[in-house]
N, C-alpha and C positions, 0 to 999 in steps of 0.2 A: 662658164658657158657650156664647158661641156658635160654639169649633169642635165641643163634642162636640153638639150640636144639628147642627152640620151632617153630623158622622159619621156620629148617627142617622138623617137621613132616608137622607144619602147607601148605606148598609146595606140601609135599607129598601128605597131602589128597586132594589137589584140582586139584592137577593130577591124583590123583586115580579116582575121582569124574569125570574128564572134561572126560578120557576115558571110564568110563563106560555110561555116557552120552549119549556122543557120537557114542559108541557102541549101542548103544538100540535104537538112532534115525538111525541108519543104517538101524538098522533091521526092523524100525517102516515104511522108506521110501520102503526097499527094500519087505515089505511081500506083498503079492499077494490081490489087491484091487478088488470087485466085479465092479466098472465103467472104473476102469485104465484100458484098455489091449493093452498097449501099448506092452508089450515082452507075448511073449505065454509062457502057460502051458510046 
């Protein structure tokens, strides 16, 4: 029992990881660049 216990968290963190990742390169593409202006203010 306690390797699939360990698969599960082991899972879990690297989908907690891959979304917060992913989250923060959202934010990293979507923040507002001083050469980009491609979308307005």
């Amino acid at each position: 029992m306690g390797i699939s216990n360990f698969w599960f968290y082991t899972i879990m963190v690297v989908v907690i990881l891959h979304v917060i990742v992913g989250f923060a390169y959202l934010l990293y593409k979507l923040s507002p660049k001083k050469k980009d202006k491609k979308k307005h203010e």
